[in-house]
VOBA-1610 file (N, C-alpha, C; in pm, whole numbers, padded with zeros to 5 digits, always signed):
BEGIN
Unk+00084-00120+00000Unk+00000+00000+00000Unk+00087+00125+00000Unk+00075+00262-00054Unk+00086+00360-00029Unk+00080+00426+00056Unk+00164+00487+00141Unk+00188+00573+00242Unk+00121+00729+00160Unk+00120+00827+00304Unk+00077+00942+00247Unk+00170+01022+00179Unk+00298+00948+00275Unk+00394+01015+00155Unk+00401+01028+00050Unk+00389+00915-00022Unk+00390+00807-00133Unk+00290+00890-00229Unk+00161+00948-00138Unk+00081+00993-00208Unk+00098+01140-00261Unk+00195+01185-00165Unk+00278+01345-00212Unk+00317+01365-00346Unk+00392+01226-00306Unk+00472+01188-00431Unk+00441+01145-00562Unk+00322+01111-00585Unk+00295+01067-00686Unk+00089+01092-00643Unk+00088+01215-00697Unk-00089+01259-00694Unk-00180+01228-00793Unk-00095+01155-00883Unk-00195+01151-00994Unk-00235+00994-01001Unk-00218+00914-00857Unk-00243+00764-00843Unk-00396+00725-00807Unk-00463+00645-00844Unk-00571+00572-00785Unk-00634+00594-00661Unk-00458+00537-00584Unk-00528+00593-00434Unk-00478+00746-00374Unk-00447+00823-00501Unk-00474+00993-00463Unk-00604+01011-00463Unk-00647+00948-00539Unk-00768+01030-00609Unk-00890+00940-00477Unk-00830+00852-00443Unk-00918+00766-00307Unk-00943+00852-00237Unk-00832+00874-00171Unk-00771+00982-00052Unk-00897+01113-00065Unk-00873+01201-00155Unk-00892+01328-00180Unk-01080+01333-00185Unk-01113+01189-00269Unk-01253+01202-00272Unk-01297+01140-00133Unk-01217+01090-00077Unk-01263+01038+00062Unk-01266+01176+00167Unk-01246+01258+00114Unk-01236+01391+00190Unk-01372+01472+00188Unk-01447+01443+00091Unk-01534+01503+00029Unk-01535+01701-00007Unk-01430+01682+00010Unk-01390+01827-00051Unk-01490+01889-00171Unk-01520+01983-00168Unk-01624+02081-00305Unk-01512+02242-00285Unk-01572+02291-00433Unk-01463+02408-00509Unk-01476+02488-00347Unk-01618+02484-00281Unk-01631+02638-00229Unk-01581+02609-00104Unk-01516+02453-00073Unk-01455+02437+00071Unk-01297+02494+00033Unk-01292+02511-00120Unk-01097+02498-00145Unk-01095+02682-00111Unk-01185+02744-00118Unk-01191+02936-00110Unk-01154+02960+00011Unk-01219+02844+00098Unk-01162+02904+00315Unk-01055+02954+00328Unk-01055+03006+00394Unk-00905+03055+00416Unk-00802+02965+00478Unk-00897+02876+00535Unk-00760+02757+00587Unk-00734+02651+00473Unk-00750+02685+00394Unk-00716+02587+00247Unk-00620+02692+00164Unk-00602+02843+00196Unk-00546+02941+00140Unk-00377+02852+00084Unk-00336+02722+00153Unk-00224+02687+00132Unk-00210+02585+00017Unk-00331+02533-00003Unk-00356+02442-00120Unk-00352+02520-00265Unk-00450+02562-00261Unk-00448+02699-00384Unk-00325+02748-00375Unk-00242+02819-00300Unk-00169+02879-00350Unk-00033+02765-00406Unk-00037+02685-00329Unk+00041+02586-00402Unk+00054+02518-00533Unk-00128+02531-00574Unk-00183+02431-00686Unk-00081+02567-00835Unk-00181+02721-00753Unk-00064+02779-00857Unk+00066+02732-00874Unk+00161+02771-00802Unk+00284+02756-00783Unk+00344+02661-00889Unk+00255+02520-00890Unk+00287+02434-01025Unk+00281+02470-01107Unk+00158+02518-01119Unk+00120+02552-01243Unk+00254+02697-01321Unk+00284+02750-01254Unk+00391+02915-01269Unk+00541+02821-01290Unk+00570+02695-01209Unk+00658+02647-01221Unk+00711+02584-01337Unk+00521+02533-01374Unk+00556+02448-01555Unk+00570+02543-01605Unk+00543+02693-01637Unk+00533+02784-01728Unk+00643+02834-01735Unk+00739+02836-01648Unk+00856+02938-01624Unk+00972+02848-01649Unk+00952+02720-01597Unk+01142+02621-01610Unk+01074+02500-01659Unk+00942+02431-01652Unk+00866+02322-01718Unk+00940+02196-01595Unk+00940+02232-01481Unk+01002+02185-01404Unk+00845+02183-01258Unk+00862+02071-01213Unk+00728+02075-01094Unk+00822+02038-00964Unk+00856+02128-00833Unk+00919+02100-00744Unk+00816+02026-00643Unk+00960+01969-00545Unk+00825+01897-00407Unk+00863+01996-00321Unk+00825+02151-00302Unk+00845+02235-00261Unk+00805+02222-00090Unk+00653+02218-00102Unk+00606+02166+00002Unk+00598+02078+00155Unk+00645+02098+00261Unk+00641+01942+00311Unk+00548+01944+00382Unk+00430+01961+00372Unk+00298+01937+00397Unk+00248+01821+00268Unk+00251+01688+00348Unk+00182+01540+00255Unk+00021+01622+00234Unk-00035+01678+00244Unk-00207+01688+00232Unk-00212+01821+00146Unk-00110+01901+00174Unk-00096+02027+00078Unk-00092+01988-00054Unk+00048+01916-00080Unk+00101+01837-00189Unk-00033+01752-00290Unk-00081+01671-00193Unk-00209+01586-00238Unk-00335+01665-00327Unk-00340+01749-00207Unk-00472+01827-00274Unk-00460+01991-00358Unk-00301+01985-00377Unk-00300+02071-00466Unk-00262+02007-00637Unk-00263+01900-00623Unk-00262+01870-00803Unk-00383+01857-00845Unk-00477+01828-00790Unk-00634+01781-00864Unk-00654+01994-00836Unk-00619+02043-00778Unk-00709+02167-00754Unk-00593+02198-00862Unk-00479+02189-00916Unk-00406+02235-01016Unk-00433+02212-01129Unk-00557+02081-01144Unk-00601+02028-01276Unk-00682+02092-01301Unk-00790+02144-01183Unk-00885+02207-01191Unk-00871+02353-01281Unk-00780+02397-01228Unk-00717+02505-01278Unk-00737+02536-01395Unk-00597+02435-01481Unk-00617+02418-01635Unk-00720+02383-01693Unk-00777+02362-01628Unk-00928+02288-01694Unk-00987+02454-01783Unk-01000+02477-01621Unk-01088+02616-01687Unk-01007+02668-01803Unk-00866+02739-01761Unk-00834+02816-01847Unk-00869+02751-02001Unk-00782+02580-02019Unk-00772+02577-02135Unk-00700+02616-02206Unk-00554+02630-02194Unk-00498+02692-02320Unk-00437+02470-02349Unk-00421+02465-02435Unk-00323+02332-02500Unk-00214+02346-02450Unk-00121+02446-02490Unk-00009+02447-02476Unk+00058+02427-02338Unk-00013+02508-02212Unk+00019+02508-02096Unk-00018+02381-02101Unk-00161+02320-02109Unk-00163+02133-02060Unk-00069+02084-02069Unk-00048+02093-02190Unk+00097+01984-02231Unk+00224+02000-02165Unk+00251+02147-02168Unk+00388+02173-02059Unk+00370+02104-01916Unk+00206+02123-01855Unk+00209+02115-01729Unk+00207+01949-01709Unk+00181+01836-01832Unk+00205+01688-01809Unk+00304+01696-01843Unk+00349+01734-01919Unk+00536+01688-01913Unk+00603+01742-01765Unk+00593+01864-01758Unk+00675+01886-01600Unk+00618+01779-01475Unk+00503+01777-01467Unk+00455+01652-01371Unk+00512+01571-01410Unk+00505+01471-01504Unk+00545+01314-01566Unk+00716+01332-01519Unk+00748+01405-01551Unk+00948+01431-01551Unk+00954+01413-01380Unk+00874+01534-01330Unk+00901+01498-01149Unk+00895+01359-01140Unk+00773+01264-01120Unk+00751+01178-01088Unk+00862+01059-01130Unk+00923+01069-01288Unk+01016+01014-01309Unk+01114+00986-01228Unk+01138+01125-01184Unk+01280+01090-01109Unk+01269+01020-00970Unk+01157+01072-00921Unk+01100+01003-00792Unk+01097+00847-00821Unk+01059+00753-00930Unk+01034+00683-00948Unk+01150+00602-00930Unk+01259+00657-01045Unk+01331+00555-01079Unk+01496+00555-00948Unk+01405+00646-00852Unk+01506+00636-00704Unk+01403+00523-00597Unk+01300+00506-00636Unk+01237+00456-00549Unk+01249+00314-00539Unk+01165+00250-00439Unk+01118+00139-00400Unk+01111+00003-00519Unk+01174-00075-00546Unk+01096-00149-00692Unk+00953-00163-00654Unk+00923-00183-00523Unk+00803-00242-00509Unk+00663-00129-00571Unk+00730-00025-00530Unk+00609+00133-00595Unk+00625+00143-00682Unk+00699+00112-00804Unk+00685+00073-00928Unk+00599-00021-00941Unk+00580-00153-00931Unk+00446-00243-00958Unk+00303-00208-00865Unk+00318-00162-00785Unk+00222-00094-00712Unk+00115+00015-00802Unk+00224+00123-00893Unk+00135+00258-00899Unk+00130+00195-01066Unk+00231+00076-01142Unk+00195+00029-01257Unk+00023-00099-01256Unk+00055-00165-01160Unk-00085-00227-01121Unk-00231-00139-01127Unk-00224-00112-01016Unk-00335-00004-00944Unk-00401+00105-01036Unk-00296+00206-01068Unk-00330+00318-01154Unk-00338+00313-01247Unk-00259+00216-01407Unk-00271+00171-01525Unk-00291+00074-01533Unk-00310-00078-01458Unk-00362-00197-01511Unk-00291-00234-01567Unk-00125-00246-01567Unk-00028-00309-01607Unk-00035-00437-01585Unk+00031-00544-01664Unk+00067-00673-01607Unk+00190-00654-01577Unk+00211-00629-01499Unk+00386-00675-01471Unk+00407-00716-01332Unk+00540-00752-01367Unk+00595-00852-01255Unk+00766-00785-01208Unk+00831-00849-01120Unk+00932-00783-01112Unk+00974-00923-01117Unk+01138-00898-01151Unk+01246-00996-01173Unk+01317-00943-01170Unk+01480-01084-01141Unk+01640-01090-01125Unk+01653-01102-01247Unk+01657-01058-01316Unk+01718-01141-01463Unk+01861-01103-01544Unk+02006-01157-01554Unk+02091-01076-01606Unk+02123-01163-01741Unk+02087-01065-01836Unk+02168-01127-01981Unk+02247-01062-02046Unk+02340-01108-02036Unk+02456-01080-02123Unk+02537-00960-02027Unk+02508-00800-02056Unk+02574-00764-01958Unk+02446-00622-01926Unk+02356-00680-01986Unk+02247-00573-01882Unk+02145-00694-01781Unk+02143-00580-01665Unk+02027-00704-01567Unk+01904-00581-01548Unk+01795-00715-01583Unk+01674-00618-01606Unk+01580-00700-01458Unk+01493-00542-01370Unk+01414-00600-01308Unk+01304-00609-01334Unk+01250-00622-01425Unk+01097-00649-01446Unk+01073-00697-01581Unk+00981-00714-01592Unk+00917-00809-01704Unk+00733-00754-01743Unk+00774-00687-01821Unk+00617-00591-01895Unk+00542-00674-02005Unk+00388-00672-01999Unk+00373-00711-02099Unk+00375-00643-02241Unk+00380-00720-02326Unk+00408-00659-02465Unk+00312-00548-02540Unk+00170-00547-02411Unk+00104-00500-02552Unk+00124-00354-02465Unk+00104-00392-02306Unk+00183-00237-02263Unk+00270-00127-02245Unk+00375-00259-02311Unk+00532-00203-02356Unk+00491-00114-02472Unk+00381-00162-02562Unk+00341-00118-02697Unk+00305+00008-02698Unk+00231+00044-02613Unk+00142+00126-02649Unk+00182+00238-02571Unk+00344+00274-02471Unk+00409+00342-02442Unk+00549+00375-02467Unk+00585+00262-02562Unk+00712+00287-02620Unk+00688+00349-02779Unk+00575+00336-02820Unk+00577+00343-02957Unk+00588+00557-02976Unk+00589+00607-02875Unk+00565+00755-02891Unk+00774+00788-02848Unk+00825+00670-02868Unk+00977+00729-02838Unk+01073+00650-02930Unk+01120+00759-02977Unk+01177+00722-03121Unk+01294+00695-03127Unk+01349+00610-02984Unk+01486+00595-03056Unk+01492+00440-03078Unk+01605+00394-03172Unk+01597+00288-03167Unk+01575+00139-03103Unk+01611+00190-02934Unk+01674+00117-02857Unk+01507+00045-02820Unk+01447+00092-02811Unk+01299+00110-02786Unk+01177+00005-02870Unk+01229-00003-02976Unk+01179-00098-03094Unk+01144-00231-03035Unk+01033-00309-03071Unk+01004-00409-02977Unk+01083-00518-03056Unk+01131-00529-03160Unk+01230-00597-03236Unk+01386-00607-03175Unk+01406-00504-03124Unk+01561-00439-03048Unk+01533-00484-02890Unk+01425-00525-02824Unk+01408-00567-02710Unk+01391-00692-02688Unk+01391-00786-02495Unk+01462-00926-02523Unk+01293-00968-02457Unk+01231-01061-02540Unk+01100-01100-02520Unk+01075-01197-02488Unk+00997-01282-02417Unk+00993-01414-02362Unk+00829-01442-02300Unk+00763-01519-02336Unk+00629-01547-02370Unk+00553-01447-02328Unk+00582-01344-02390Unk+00463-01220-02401Unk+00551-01095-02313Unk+00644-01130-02264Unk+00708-01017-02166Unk+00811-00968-02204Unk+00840-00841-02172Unk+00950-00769-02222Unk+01012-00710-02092Unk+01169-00785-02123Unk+01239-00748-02003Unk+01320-00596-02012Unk+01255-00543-01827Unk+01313-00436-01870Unk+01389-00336-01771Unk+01450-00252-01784Unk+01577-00205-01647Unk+01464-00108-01537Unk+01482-00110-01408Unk+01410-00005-01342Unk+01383+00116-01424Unk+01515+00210-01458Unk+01532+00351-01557Unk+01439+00317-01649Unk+01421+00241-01750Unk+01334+00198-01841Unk+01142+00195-01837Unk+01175+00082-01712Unk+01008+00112-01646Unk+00971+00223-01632Unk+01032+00275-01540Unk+00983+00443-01500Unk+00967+00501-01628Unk+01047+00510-01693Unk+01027+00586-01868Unk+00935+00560-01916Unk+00877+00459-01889Unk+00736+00414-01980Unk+00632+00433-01945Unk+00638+00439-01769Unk+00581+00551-01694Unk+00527+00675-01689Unk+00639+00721-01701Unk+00656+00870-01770Unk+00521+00873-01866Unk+00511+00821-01966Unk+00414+00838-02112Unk+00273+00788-02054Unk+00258+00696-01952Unk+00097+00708-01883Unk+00074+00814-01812Unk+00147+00875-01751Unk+00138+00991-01633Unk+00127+01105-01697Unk+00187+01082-01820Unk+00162+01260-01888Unk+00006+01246-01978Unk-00028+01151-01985Unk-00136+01106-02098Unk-00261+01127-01989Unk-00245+01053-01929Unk-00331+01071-01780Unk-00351+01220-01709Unk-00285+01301-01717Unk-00303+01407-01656Unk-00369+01522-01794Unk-00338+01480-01914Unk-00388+01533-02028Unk-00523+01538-02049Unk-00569+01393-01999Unk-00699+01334-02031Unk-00773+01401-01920Unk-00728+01419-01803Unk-00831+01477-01641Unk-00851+01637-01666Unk-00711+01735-01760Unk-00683+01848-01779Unk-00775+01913-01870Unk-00858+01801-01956Unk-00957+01880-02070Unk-01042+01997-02038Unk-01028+02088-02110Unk-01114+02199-02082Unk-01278+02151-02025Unk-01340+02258-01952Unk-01439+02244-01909Unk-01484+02328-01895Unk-01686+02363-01918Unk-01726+02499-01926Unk-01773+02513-01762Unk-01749+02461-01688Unk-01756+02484-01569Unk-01717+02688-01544Unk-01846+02748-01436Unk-01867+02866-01444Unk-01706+02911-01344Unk-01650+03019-01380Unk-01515+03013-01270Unk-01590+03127-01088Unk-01563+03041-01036Unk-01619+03102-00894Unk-01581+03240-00882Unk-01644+03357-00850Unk-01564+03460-00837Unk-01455+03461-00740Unk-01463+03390-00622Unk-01324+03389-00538Unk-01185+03331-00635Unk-01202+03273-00741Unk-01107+03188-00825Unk-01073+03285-00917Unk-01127+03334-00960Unk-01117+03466-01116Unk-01016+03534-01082Unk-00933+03601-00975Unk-00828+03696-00953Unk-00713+03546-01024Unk-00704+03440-00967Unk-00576+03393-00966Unk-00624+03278-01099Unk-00719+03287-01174Unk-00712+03253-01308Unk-00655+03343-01376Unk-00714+03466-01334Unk-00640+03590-01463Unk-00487+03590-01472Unk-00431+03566-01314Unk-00323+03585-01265Unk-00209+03504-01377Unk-00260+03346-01361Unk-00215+03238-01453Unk-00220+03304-01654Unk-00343+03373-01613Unk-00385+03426-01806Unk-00240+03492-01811Unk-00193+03620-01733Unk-00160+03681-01790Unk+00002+03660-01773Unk+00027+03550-01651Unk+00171+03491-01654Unk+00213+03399-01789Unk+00091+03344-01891Unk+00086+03323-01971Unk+00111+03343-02089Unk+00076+03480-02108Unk+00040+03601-02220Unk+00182+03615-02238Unk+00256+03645-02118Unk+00416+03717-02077Unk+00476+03623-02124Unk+00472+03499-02082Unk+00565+03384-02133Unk+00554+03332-02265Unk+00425+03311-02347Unk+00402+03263-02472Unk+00532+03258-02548Unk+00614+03323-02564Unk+00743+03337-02679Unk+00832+03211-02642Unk+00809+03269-02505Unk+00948+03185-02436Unk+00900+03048-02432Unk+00768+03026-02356Unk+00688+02876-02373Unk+00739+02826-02506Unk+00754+02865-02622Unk+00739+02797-02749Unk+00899+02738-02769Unk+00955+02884-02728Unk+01116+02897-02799Unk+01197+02925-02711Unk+01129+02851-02553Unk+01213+02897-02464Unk+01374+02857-02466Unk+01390+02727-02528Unk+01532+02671-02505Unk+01650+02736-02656Unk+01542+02813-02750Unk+01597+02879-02869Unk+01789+02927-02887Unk+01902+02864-02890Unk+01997+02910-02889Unk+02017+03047-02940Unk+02065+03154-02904Unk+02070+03305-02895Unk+02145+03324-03036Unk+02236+03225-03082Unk+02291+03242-03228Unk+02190+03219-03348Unk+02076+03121-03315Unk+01977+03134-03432Unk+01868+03238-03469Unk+01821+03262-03523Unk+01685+03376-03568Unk+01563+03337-03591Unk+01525+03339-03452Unk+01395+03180-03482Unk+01287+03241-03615Unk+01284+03392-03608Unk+01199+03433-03733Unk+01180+03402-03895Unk+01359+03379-03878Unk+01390+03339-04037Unk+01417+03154-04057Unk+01364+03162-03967Unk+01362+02942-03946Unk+01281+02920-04064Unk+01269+02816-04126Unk+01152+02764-04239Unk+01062+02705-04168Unk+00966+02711-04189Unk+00801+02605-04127Unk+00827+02478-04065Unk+00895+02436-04128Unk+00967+02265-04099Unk+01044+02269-03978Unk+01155+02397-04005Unk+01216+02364-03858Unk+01133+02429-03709Unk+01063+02571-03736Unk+00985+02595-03601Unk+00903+02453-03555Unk+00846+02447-03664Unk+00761+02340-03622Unk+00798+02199-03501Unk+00935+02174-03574Unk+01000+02044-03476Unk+01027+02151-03333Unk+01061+02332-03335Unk+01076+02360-03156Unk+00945+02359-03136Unk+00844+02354-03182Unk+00726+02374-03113Unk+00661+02203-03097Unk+00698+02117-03157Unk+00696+02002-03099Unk+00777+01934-02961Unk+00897+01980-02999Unk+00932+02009-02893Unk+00908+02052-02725Unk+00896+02138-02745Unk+00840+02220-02624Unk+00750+02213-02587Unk+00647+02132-02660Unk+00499+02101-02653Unk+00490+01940-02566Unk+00634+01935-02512Unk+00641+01787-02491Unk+00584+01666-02592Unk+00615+01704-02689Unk+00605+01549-02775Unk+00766+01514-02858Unk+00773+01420-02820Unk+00914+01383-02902Unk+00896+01350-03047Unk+01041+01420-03107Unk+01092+01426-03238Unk+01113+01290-03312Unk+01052+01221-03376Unk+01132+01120-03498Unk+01243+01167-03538Unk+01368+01012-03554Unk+01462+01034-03584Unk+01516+01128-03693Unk+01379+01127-03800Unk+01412+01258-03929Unk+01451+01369-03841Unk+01361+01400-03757Unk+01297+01517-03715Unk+01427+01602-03624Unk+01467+01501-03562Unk+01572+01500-03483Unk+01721+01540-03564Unk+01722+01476-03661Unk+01824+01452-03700Unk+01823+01618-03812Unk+01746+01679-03861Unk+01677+01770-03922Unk+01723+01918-03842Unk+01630+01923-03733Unk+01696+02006-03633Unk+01842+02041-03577Unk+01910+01933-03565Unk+02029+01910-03533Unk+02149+01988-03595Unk+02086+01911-03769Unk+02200+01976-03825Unk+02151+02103-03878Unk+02004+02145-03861Unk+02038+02290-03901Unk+02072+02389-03865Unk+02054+02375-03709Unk+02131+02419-03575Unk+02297+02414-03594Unk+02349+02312-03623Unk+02480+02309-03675Unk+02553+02406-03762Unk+02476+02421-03881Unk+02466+02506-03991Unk+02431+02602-03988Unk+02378+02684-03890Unk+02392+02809-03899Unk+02426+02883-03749Unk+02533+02795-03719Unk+02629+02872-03604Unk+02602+02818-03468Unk+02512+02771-03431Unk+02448+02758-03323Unk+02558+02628-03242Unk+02666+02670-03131Unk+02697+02576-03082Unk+02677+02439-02983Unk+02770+02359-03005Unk+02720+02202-02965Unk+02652+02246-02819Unk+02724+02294-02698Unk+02623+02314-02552Unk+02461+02356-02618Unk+02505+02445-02661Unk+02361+02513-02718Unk+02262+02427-02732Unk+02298+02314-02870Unk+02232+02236-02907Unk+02182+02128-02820Unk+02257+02082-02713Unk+02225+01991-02632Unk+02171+02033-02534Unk+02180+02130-02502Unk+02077+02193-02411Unk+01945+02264-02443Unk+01882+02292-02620Unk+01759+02266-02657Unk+01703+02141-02630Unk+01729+02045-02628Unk+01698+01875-02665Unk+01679+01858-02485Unk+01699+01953-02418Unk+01671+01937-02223Unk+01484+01901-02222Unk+01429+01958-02332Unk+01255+01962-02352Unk+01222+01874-02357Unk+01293+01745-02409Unk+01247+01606-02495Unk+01215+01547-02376Unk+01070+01462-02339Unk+01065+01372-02253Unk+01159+01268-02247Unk+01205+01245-02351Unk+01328+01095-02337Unk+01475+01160-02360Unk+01519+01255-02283Unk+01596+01308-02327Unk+01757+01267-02227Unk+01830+01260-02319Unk+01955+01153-02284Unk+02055+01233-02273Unk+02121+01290-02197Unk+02265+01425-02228Unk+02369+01318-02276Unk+02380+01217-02268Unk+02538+01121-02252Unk+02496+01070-02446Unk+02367+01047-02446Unk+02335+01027-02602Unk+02319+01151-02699Unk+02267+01219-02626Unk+02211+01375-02736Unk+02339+01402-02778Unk+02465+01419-02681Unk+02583+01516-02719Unk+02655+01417-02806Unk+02675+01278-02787Unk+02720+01198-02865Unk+02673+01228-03014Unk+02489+01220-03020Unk+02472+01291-03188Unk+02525+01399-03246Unk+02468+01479-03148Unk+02520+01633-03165Unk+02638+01655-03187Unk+02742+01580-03164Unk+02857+01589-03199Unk+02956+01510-03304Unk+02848+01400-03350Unk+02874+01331-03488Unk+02801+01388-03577Unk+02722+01450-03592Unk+02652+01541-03674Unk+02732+01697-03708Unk+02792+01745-03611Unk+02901+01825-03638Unk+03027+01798-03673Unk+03079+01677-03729Unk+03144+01620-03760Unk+03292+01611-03663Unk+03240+01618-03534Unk+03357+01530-03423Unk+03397+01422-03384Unk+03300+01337-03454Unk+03328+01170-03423Unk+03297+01124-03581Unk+03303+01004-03531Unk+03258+00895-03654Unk+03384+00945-03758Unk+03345+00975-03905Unk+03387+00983-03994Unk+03444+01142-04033Unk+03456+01246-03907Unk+03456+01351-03886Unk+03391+01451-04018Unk+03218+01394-04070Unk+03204+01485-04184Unk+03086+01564-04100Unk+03080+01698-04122Unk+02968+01796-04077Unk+02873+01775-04188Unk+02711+01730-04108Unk+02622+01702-04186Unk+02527+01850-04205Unk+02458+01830-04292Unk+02392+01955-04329Unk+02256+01887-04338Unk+02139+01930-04358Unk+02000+01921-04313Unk+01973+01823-04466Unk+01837+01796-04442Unk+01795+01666-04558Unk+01728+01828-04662Unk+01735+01760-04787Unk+01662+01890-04881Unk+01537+01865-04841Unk+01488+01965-04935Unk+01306+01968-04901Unk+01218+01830-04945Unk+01270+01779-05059Unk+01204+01680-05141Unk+01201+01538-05027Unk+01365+01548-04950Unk+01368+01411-04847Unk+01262+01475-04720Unk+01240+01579-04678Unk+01158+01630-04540Unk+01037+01566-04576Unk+00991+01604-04704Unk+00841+01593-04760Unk+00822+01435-04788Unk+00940+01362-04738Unk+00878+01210-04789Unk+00908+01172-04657Unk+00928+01185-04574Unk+00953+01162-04429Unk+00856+01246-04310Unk+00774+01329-04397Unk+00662+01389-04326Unk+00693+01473-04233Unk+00780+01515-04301Unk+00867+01678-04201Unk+00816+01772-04232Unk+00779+01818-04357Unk+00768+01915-04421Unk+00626+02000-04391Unk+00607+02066-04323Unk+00485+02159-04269Unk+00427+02237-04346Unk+00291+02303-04364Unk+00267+02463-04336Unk+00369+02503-04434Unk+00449+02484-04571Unk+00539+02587-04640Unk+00462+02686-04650Unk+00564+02773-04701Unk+00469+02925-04741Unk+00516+02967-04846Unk+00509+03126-04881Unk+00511+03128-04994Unk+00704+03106-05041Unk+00785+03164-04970Unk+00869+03136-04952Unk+00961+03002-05002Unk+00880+02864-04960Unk+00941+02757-04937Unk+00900+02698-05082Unk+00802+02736-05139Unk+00809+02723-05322Unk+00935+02748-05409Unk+00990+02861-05344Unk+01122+02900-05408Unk+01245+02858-05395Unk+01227+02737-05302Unk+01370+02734-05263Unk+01333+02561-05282Unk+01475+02508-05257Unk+01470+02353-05235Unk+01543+02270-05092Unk+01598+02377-05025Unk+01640+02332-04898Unk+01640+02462-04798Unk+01654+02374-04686Unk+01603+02424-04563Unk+01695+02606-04512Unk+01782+02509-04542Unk+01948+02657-04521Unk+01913+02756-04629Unk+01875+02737-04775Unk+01873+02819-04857Unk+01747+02962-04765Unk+01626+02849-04767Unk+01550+02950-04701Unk+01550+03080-04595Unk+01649+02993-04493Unk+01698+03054-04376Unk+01822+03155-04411Unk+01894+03171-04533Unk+01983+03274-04540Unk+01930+03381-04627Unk+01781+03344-04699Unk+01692+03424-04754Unk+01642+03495-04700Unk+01614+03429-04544Unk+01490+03538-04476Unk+01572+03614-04393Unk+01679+03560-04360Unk+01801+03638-04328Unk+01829+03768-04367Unk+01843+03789-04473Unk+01862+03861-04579Unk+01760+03989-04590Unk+01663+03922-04605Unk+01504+03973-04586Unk+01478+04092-04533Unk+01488+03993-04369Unk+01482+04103-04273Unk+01578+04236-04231Unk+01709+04209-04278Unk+01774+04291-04275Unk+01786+04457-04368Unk+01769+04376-04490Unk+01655+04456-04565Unk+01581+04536-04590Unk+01475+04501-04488Unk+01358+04588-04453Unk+01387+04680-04341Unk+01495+04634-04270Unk+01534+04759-04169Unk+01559+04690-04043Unk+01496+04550-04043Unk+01487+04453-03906Unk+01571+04432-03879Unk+01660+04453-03755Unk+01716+04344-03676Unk+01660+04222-03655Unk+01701+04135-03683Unk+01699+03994-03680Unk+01704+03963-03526Unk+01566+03944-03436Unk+01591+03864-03290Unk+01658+03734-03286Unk+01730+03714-03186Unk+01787+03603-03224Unk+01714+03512-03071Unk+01732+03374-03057Unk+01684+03290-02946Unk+01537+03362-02894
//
């Protein structure tokens, strides 16, 4: 069973949601003033995903903690913007990650049982020279690995044995990760629910911490050497996938990378955009990032796929009028370059 700790720690479980409705809590008990600590907390997440996409355990009040994520869902509900949802399940899903994959094995099959209806089991198992503790079934491995694109991940590339897929603690939790953000997406849907007038000051509050951040929300991790204005459709598009917490296909990835490469933007730089990616690897990213700039492997600096390979790999976005004229990605970007300078613009850069 779950401790209340347990339940701090992870609010978006079965028996959070036990807990909290066992309280019988309603909106107009959360306005008291002796709840003044819940609310202001439930913000606090919410300002936290918006500002670093980061959710602290700030708190050490277990009941604060508890009953400020459902009153934090509540939140988004009303407002409704997409973009914040998505930031605010990825910064949750990432906390919980790390909590996870320090924890207990046993609260791993616990909050995979209970809260998603996993089959899994835990195990000793060492082959070859990785030892995996658990054993997932395949169709659940499926239907949370298939949104992460790296190879390693492929249910072909993994070691299977009558229906189970063996797999490392770090791993579990990762797969984790993709129910917990999906789950908090699905509770987060807008709702025309009327907003209480005691609630309306610190909705607006959220509107307009919003309004302020929008640039940065999109392009917050933007390296200061690029000009996100004169980017082509194709490449904003992969930062706003990005940042939107959904991970890049290897095109997509590989696309970004080098066009970042190609027009100045250095390797820290680059590996520290790719900090957004839910599956995001520093010991792997910089390894690409740096065979793509031609420091390893075969030491050749790669340059971006033309337009004709984006468009058969389903990169290719939204062109405009622009992207008729040209046939690759760089051409565009030293066009609009050009452009803006032109017309009198300084070119913003990051």
């Amino acid at each position: 069973m779950l401790t209340k700790s347990d339940l701090a720690n992870y609010p978006f479980t079965t028996e959070a949601a036990r807990y909290v409705s066992g309280l019988g809590l309603e909106i107009r008990d959360l306005l008291a003033d002796e709840y003044g600590a819940i609310l202001d907390r439930a913000e606090k997440r919410i300002e936290e995903a918006i500002t670093s996409a980061k959710i602290s355990r700030e708190s050490q009040d277990d009941e604060v903690e508890i009953l400020s994520f459902p009153t934090a869902i509540m939140l988004l509900s009303i407002l409704g913007d997409e973009r914040l949802r998505r930031r605010y399940a990825l910064a949750e899903s990432k906390r919980a990650y790390e909590i996870l994959r320090k924890d207990a094995p046993t609260k791993i099959i616990e909050i995979a049982e209970h809260t998603f209806s996993w089959k899994i089991r835990q195990v000793e198992k060492k082959i070859e020279e990785s030892y995996y503790e658990y054993a997932l079934h395949f169709l659940n491995y499926l239907r949370n690995a298939t949104s992460i694109h790296e190879p390693d991940w492929k249910l072909t590339n993994r070691i299977l044995s009558g229906g189970y897929v063996y797999l490392t603690k770090d791993e579990t939790s990762r797969l984790l990760l993709e129910e917990i953000q999906r789950k908090i997406l699905d509770r987060s849907k807008r709702t025309t629910m009327e907003i209480p007038s005691a609630l309306a000051p610190r909705v607006e509050k959220i509107r307009q911490m919003i309004e302020a951040r929008k640039g940065f929300m999109r392009i917050e991790e933007v390296p200061r050497a690029a000009v996100y204005t004169a980017m082509p459709p194709c490449v904003r598009n992969l930062y706003d996938a990005l940042f939107a917490g959904r991970n890049l296909s290897h095109m997509g990835r590989f696309t970004l990378t080098s066009f970042l490469v190609n027009v100045g933007v250095g390797e820290e730089e680059i590996v520290k955009t790719f900090k957004a990616a839910t599956d995001f690897d520093e010991k792997k990213t910089r390894y690409q990032v740096e065979h793509i700039a031609g420091r390893r492997g075969g030491k050749r600096k790669y340059t971006p796929p033309r337009c004709e390979t984006l468009k058969t790999h389903g990169v290719c976005v939204n062109p405009d009028d622009l992207c008729k004229q040209i046939k690759h990605p760089l051409t565009y970007y030293r066009r609009k370059v050009g452009s803006l300078f032109k017309r009198g613009k300084k070119p913003e850069t990051g």
